[in-house]
ROBALO-11862 format. One record per residue: chain; residue number from 0; x, y, z of N, C-alpha, C, CB in turn. Coordinates in pm, 1 decimal, always signed. Glycine has a CB too. Layout:
<nodes>
<A; NUM; <X; Y; Z>; <X; Y; Z>; <X; Y; Z>; <X; Y; Z>>
...
</nodes>
This chain:
<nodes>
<A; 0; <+7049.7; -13491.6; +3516.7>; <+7109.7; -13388.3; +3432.4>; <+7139.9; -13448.4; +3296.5>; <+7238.8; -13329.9; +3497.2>>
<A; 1; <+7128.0; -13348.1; +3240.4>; <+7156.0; -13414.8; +3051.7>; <+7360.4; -13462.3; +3038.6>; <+7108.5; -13204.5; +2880.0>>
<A; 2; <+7305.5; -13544.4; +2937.5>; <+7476.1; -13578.2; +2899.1>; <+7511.6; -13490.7; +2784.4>; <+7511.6; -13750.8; +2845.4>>
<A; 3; <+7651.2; -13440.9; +2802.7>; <+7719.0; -13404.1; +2700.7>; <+7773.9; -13507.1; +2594.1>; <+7811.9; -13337.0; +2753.0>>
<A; 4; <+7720.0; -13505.0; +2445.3>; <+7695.4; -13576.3; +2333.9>; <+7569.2; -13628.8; +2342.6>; <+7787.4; -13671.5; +2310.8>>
<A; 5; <+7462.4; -13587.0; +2398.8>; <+7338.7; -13676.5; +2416.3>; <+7228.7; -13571.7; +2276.6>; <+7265.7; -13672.3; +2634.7>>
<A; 6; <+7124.4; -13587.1; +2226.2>; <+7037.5; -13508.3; +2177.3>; <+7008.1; -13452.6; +2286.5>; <+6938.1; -13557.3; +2105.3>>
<A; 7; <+6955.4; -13275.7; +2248.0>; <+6907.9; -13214.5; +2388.4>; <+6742.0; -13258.7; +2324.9>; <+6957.2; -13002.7; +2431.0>>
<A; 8; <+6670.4; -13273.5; +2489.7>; <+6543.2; -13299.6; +2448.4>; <+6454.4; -13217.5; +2392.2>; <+6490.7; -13338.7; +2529.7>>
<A; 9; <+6366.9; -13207.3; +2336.8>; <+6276.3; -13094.2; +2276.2>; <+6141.4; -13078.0; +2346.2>; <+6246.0; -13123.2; +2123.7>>
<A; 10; <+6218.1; -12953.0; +2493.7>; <+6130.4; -12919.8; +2581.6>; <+6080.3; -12794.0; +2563.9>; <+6175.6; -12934.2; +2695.5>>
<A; 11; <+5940.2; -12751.4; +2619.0>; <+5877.3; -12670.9; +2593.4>; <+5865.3; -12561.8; +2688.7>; <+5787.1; -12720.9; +2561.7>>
<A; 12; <+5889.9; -12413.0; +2670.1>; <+5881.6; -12358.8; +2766.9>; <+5864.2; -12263.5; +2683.1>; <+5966.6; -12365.7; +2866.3>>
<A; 13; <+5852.8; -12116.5; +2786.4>; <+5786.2; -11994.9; +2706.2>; <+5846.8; -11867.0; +2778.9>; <+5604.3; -11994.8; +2714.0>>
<A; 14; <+5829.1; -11778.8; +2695.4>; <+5921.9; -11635.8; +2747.3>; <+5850.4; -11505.9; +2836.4>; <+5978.2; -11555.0; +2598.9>>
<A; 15; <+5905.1; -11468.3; +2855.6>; <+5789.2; -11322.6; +3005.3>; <+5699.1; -11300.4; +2891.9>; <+5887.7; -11096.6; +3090.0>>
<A; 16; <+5664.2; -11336.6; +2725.7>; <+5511.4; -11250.4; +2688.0>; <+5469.9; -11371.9; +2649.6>; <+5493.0; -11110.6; +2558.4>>
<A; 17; <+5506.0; -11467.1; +2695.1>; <+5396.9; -11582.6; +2690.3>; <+5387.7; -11670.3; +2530.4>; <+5234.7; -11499.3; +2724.4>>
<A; 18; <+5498.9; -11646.6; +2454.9>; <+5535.2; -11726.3; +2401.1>; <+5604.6; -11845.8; +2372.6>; <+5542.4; -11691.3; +2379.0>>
<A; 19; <+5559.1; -11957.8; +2337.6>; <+5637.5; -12110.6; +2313.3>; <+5751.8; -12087.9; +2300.1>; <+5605.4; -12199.4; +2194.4>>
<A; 20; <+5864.3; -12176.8; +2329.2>; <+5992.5; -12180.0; +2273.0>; <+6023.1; -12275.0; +2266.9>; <+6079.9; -12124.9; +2314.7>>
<A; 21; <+6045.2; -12293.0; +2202.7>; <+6094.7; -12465.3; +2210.2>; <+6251.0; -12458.2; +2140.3>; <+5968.5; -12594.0; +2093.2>>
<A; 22; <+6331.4; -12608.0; +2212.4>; <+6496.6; -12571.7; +2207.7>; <+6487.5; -12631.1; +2049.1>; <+6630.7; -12671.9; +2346.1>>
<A; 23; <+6392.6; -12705.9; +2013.2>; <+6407.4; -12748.0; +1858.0>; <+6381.4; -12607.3; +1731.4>; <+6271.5; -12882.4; +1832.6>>
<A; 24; <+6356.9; -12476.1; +1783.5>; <+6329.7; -12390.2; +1702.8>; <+6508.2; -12329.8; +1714.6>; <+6183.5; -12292.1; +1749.4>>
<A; 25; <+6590.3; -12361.3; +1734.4>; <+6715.9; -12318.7; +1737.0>; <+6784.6; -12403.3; +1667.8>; <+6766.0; -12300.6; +1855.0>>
<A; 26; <+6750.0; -12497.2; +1671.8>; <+6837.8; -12648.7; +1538.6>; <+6809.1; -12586.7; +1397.2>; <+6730.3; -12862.8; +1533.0>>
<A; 27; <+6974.5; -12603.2; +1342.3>; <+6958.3; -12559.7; +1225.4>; <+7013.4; -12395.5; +1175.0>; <+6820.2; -12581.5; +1215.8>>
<A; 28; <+6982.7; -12345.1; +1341.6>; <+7006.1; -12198.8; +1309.3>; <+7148.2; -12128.7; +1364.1>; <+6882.6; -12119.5; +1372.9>>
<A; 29; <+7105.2; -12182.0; +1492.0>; <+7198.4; -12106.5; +1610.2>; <+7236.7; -12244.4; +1729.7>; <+7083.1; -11950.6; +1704.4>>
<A; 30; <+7361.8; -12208.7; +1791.8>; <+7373.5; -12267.1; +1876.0>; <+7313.2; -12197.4; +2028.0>; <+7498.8; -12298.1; +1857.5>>
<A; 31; <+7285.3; -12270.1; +2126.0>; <+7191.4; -12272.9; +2236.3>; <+7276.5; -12270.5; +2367.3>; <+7095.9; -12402.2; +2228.1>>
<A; 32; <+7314.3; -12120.4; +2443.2>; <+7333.3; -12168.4; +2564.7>; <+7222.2; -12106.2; +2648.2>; <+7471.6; -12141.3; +2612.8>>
<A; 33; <+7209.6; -12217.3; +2728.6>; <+7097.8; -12177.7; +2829.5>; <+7109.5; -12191.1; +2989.7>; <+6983.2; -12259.3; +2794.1>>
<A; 34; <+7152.3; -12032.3; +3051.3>; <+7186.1; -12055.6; +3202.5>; <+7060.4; -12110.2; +3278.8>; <+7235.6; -11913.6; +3275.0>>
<A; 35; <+7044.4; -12182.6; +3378.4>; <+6907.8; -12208.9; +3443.5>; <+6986.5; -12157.3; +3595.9>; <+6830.7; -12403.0; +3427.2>>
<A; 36; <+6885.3; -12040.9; +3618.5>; <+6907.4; -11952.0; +3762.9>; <+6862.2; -12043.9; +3898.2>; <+6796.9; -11796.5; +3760.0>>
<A; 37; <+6948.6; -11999.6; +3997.3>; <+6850.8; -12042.0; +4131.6>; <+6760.5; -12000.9; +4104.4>; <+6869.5; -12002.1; +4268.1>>
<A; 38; <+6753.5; -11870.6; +4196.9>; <+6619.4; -11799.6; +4127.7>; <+6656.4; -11655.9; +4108.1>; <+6473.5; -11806.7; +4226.5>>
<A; 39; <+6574.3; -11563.8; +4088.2>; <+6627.1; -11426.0; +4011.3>; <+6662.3; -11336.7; +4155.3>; <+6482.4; -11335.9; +3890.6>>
<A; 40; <+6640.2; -11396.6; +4318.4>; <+6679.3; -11320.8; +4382.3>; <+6835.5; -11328.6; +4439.8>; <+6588.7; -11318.6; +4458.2>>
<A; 41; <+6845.9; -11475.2; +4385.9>; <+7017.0; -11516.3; +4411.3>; <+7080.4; -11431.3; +4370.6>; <+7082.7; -11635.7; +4347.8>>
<A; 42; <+7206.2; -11355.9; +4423.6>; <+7249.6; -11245.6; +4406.2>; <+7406.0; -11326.0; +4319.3>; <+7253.8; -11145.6; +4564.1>>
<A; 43; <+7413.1; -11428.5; +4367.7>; <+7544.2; -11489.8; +4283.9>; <+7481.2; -11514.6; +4104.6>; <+7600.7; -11679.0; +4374.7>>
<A; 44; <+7352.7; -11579.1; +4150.1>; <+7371.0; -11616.8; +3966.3>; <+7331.1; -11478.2; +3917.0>; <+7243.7; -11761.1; +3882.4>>
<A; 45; <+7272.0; -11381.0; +3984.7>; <+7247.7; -11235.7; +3917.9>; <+7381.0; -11172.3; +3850.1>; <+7194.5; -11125.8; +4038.5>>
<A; 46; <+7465.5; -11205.1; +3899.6>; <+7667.7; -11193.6; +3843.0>; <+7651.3; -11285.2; +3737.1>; <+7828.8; -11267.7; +3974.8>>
<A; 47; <+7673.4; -11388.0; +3755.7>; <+7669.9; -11458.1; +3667.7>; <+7579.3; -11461.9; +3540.8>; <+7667.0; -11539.8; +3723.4>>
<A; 48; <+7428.6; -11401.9; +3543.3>; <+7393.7; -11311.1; +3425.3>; <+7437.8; -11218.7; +3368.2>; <+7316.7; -11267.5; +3431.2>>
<A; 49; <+7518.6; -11167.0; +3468.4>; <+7571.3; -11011.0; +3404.3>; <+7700.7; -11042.9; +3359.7>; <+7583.8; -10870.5; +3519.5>>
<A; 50; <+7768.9; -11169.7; +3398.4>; <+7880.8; -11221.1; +3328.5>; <+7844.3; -11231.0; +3157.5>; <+7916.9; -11371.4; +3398.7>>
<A; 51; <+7757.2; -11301.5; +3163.3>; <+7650.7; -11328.5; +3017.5>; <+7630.8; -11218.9; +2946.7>; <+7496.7; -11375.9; +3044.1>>
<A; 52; <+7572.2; -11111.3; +2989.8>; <+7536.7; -10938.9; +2950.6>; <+7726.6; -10924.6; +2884.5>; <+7476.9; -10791.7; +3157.7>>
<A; 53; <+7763.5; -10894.1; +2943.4>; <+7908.9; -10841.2; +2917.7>; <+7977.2; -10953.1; +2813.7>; <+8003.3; -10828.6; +3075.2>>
<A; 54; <+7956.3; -11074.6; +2779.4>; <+7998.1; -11140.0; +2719.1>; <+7910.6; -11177.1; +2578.1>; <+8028.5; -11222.2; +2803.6>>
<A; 55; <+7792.6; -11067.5; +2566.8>; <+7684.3; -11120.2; +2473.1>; <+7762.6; -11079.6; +2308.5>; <+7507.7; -11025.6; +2510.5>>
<A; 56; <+7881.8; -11009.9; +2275.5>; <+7901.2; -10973.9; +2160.8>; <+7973.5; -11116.2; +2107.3>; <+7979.4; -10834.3; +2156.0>>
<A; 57; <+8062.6; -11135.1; +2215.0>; <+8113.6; -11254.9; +2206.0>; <+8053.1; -11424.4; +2191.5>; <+8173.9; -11238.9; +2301.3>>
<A; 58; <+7930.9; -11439.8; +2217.6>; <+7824.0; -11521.8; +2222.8>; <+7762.5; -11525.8; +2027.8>; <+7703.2; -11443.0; +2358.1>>
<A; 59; <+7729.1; -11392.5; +2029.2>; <+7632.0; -11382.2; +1902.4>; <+7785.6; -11383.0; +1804.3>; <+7500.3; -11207.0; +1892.3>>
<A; 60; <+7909.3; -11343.6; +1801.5>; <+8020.6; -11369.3; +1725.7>; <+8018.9; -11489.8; +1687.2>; <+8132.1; -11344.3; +1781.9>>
<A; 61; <+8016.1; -11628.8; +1786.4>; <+8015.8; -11737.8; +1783.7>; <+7857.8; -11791.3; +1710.1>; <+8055.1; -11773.1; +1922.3>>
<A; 62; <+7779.5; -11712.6; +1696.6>; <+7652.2; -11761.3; +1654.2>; <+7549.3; -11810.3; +1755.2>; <+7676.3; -11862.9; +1568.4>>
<A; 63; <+7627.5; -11763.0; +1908.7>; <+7534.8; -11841.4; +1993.5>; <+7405.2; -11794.0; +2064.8>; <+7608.2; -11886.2; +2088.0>>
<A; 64; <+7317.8; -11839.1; +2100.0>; <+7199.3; -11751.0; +2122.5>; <+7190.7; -11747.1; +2277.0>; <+7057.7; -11808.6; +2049.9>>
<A; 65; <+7232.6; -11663.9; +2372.2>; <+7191.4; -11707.6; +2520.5>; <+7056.2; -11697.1; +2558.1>; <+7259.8; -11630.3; +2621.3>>
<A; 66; <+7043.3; -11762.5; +2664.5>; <+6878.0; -11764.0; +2699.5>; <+6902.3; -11786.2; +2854.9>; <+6767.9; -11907.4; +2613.6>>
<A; 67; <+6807.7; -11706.8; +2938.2>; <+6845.5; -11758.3; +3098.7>; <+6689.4; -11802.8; +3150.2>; <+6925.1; -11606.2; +3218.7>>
<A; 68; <+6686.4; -11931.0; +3174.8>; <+6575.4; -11992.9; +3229.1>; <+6574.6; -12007.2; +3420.2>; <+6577.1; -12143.6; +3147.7>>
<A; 69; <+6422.1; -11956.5; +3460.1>; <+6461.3; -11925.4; +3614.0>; <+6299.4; -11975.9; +3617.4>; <+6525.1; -11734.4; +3681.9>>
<A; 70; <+6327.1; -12055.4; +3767.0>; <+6210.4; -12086.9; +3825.0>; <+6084.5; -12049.0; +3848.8>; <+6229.3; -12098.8; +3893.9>>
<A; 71; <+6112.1; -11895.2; +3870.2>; <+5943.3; -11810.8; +3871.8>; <+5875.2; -11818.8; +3765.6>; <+5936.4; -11653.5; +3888.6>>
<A; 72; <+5756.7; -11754.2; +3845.7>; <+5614.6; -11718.0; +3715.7>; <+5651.3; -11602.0; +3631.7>; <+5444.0; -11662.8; +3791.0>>
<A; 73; <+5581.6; -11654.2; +3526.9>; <+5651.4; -11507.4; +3418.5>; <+5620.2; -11402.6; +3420.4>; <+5640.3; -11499.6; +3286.7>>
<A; 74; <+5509.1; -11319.8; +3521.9>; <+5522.4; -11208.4; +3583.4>; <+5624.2; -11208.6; +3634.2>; <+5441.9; -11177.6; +3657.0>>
<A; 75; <+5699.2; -11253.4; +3737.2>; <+5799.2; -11272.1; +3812.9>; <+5924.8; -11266.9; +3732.3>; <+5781.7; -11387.8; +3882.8>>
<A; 76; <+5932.0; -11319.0; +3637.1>; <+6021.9; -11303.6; +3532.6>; <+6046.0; -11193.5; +3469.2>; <+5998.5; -11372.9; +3452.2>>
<A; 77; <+5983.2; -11149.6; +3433.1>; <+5956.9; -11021.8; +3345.3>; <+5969.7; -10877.9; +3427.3>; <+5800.2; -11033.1; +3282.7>>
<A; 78; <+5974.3; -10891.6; +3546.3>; <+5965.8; -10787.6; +3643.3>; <+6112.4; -10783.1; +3649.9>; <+5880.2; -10814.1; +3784.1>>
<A; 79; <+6161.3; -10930.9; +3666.5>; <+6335.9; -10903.7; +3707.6>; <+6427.2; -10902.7; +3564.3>; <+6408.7; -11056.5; +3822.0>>
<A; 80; <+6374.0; -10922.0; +3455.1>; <+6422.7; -10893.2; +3327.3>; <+6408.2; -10742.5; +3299.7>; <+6350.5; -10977.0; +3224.3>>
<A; 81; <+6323.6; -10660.0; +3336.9>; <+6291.9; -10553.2; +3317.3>; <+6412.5; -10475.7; +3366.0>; <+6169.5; -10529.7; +3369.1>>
<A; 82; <+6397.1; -10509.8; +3548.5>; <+6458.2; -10421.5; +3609.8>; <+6617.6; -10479.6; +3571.5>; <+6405.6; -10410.6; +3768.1>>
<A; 83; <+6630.0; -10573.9; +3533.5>; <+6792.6; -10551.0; +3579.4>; <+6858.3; -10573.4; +3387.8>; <+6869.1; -10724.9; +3739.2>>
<A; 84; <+6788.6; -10542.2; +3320.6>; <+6784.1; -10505.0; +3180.7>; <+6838.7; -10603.2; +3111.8>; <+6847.1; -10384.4; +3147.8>>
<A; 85; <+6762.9; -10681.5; +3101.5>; <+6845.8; -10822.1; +3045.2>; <+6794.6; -10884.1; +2914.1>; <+6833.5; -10948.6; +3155.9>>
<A; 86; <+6913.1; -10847.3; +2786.1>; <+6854.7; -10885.8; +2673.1>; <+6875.3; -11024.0; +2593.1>; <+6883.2; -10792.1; +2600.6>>
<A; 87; <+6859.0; -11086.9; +2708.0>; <+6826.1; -11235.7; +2606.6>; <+6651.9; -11267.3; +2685.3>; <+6988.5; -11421.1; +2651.5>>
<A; 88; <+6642.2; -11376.9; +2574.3>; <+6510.9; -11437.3; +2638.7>; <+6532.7; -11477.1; +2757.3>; <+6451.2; -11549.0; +2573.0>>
<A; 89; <+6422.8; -11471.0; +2866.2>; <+6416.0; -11507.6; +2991.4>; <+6298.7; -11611.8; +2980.4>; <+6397.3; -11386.0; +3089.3>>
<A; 90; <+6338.3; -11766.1; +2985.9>; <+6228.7; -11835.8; +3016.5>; <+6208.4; -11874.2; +3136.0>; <+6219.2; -11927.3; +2953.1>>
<A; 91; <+6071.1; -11951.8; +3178.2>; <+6003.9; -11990.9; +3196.2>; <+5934.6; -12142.3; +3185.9>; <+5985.1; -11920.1; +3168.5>>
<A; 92; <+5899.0; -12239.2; +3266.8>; <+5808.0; -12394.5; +3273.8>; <+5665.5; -12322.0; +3219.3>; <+5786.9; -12487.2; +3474.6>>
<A; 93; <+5628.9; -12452.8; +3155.0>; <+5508.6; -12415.1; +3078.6>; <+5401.2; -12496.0; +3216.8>; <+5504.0; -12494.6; +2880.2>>
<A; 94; <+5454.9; -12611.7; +3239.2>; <+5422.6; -12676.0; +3352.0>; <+5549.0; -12751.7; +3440.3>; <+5319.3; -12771.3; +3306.7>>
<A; 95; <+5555.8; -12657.4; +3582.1>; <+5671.1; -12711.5; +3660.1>; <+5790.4; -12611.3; +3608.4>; <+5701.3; -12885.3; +3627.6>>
<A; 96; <+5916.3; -12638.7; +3680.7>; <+5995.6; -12541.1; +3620.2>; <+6113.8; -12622.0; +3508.2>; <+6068.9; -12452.1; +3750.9>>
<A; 97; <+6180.5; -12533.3; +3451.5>; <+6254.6; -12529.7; +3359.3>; <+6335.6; -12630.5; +3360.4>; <+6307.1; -12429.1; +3351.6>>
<A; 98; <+6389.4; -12616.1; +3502.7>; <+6525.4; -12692.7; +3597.7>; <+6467.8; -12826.5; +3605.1>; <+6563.0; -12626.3; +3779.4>>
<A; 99; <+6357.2; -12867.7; +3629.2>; <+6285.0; -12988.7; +3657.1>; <+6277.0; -13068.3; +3533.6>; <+6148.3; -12961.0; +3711.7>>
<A; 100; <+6254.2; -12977.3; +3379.5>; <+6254.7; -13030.6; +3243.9>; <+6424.6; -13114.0; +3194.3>; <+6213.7; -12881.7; +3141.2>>
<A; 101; <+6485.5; -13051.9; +3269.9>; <+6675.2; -13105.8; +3225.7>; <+6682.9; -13181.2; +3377.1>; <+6845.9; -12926.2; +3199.7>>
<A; 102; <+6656.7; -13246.6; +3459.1>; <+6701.1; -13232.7; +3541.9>; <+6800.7; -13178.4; +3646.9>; <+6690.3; -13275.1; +3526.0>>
<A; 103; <+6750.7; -13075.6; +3624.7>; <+6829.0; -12982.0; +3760.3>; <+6726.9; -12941.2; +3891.6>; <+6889.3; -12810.4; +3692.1>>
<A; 104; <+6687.2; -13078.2; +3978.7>; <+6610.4; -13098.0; +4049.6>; <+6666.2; -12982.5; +4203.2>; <+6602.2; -13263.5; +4052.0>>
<A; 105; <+6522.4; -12975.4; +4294.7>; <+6590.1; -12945.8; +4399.0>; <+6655.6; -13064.3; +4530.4>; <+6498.5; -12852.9; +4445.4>>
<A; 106; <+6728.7; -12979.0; +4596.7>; <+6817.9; -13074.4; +4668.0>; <+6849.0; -13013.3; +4793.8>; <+6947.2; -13109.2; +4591.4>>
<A; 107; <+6893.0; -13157.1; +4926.8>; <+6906.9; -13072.2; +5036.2>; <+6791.7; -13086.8; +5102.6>; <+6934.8; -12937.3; +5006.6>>
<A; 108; <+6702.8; -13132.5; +5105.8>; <+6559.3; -13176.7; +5157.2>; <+6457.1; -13073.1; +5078.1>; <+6543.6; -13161.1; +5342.3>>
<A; 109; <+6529.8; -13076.0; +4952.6>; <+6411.9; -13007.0; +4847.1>; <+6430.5; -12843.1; +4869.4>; <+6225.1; -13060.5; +4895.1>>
<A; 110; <+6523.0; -12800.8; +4923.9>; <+6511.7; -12636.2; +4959.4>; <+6576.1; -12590.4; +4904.8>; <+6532.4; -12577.2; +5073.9>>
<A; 111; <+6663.3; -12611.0; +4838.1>; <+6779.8; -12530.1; +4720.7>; <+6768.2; -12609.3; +4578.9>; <+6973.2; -12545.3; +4778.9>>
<A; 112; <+6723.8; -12507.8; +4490.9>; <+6684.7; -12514.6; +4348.9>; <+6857.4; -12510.6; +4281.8>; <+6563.0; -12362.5; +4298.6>>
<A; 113; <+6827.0; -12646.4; +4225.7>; <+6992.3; -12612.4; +4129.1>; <+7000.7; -12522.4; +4078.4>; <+7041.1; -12685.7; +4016.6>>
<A; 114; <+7128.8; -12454.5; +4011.5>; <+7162.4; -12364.0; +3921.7>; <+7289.6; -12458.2; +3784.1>; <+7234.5; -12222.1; +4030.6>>
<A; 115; <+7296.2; -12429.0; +3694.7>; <+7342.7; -12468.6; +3568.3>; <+7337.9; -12400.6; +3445.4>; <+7293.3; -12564.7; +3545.6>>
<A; 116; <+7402.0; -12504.2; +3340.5>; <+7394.4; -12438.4; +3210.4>; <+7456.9; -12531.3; +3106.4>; <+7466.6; -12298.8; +3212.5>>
<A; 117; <+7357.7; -12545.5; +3013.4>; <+7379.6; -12646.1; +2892.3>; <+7442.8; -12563.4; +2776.7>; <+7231.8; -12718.2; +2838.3>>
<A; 118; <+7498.7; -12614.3; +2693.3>; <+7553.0; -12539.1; +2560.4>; <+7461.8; -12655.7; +2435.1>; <+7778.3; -12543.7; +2549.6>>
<A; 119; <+7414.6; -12629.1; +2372.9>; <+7361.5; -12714.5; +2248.2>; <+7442.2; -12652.3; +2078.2>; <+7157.8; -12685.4; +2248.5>>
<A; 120; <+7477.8; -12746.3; +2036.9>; <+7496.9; -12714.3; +1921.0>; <+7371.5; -12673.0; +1759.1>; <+7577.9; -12821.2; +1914.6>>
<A; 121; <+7431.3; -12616.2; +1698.9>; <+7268.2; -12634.9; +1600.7>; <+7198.9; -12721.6; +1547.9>; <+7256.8; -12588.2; +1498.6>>
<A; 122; <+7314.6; -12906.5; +1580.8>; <+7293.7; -13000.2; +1521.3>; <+7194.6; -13067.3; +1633.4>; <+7419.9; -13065.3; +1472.7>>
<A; 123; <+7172.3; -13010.3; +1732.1>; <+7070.8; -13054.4; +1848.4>; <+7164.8; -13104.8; +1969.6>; <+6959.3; -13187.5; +1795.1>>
<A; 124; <+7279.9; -13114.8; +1920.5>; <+7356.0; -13235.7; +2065.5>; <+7390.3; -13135.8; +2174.9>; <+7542.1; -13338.7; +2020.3>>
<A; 125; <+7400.4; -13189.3; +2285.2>; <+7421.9; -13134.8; +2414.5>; <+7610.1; -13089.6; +2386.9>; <+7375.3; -13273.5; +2556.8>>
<A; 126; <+7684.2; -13010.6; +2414.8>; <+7836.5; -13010.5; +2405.6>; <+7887.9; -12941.2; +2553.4>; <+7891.5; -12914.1; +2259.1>>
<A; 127; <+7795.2; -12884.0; +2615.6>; <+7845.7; -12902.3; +2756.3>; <+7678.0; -12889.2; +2836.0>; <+7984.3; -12758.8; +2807.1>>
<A; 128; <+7702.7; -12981.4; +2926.7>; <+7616.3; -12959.3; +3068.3>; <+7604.3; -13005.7; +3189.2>; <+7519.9; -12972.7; +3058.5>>
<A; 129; <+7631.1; -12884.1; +3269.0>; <+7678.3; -12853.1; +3412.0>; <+7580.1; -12834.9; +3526.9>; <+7752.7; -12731.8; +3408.4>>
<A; 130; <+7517.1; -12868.7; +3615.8>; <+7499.3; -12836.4; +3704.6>; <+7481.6; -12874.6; +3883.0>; <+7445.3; -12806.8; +3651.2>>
<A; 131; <+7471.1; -12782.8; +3948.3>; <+7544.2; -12738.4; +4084.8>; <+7417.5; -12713.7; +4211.6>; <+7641.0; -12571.8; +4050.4>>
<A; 132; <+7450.0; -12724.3; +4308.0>; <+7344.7; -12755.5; +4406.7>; <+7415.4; -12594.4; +4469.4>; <+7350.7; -12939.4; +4514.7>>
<A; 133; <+7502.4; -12549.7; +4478.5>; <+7553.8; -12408.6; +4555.5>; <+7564.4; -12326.9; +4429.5>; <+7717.4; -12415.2; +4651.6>>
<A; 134; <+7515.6; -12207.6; +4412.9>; <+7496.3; -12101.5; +4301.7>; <+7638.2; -12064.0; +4261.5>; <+7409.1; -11965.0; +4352.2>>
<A; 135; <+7736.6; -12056.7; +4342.1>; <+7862.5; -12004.2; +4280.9>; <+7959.3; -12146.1; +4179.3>; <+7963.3; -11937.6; +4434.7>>
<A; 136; <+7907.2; -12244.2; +4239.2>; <+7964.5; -12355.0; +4138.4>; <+7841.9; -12392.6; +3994.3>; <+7992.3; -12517.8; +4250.9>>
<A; 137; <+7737.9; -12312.4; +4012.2>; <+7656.4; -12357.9; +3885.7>; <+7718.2; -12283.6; +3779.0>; <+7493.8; -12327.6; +3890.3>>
<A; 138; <+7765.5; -12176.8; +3769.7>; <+7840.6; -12127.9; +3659.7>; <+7952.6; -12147.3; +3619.5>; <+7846.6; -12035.4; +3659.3>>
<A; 139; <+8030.1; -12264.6; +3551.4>; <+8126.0; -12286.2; +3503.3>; <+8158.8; -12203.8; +3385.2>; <+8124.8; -12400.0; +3489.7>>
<A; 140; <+8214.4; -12034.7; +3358.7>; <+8236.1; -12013.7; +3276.9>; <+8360.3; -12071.3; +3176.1>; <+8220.9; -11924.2; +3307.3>>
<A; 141; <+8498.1; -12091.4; +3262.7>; <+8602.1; -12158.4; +3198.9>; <+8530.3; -12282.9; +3097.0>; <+8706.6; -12217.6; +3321.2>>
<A; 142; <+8460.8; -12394.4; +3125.4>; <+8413.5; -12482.4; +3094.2>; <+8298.8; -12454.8; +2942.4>; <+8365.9; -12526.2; +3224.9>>
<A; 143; <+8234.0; -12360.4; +2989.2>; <+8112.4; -12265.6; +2894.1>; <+8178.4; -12228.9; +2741.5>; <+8071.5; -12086.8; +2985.1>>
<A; 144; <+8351.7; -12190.0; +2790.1>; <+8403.7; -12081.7; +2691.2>; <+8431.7; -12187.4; +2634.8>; <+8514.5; -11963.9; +2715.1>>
<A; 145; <+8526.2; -12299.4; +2686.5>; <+8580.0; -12414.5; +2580.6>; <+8491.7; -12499.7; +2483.9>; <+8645.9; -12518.6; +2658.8>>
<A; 146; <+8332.2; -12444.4; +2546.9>; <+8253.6; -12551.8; +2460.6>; <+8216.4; -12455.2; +2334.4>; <+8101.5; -12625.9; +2547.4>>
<A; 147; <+8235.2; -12357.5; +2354.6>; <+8168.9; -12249.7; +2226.5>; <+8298.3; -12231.7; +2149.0>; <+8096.4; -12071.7; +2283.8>>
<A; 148; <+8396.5; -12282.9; +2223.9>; <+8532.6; -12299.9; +2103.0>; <+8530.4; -12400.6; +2042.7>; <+8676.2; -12304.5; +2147.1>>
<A; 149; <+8494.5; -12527.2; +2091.8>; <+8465.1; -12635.6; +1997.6>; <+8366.6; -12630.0; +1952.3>; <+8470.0; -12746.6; +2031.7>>
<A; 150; <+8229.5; -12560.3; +1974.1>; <+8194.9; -12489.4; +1824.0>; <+8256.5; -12457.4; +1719.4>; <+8157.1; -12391.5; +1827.3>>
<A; 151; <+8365.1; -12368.3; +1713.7>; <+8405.1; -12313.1; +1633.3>; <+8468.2; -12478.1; +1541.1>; <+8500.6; -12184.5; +1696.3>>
<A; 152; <+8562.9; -12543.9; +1601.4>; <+8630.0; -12631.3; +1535.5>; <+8530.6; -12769.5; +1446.2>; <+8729.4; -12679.4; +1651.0>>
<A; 153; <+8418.9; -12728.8; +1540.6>; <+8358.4; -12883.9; +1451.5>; <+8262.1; -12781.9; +1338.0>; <+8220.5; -13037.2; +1585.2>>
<A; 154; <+8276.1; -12660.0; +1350.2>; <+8187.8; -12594.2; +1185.1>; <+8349.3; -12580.3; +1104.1>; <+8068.0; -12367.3; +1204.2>>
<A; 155; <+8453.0; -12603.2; +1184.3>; <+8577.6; -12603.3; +1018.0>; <+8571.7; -12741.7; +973.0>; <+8785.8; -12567.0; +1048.4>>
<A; 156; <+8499.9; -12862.0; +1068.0>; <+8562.9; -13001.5; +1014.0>; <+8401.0; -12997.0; +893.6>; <+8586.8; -13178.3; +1178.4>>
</nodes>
């Protein structure tokens, strides 16, 4: 898993229409949180997106851009972005999954896909990242909120 104060790495992944993204096209602009799902049928991190949904005015207030990265193929993606109406980018592994690019490996004799979530600042550095082998501990929102508040304090210094 990545360290908090570390550079986040500049990994490549792409969205349900099959475009690049890369976390270095957000340096400079916006700050970066990015949930990484079990998978889109986990019914806990599906809350925990919709925690995200309900909290998105508050996100883009802060300048922050959410993004939820999930293990499936981006048909697969795009089917469950559709249906459950979800307006941030939904990525996608360009090769392998998302979770595998940060290390958020699977665990347990390989059968449960972590769940997590990094916060990046616009200056590239990691300022929080979390993740959890049981879906209800991959979402640290308490933890999430304090890091997008020290956002706020290191753009007054």
């Amino acid at each position: 898993m990545l360290e908090t104060g570390s550079p986040a790495p500049d990994i490549a992944l792409e969205d349900t229409d099959g475009r690049a993204v890369r976390l270095s096209d957000f340096q400079g602009n916006h700050a970066v949180l990015i949930y990484f799902m079990r998978s889109t049928s986990c019914a806990v991190c599906n809350r925990h997106v919709h925690d995200l949904i309900r909290r998105r005015n508050e996100f883009a207030a802060d300048d922050v851009q959410v993004l939820v990265a999930v293990p499936e193929d981006r048909q697969e993606a795009a089917a469950w972005k559709a249906k459950r109406q979800v307006p941030f980018p939904v990525l996608v592994g360009r090769r392998g999954t998302p979770h595998e690019m940060i290390g958020l490996s699977r665990k347990v004799f390989g059968s449960l896909q972590q769940s997590g979530s990094i916060l990046i600042d616009s200056r590239g550095v990691i300022r929080h990242a979390h993740g959890a082998t049981m879906p209800t501990s991959g979402y640290d929102k308490k933890r999430i909120i304090a890091a997008v508040q020290g956002l706020r304090t290191r753009k007054g210094t």
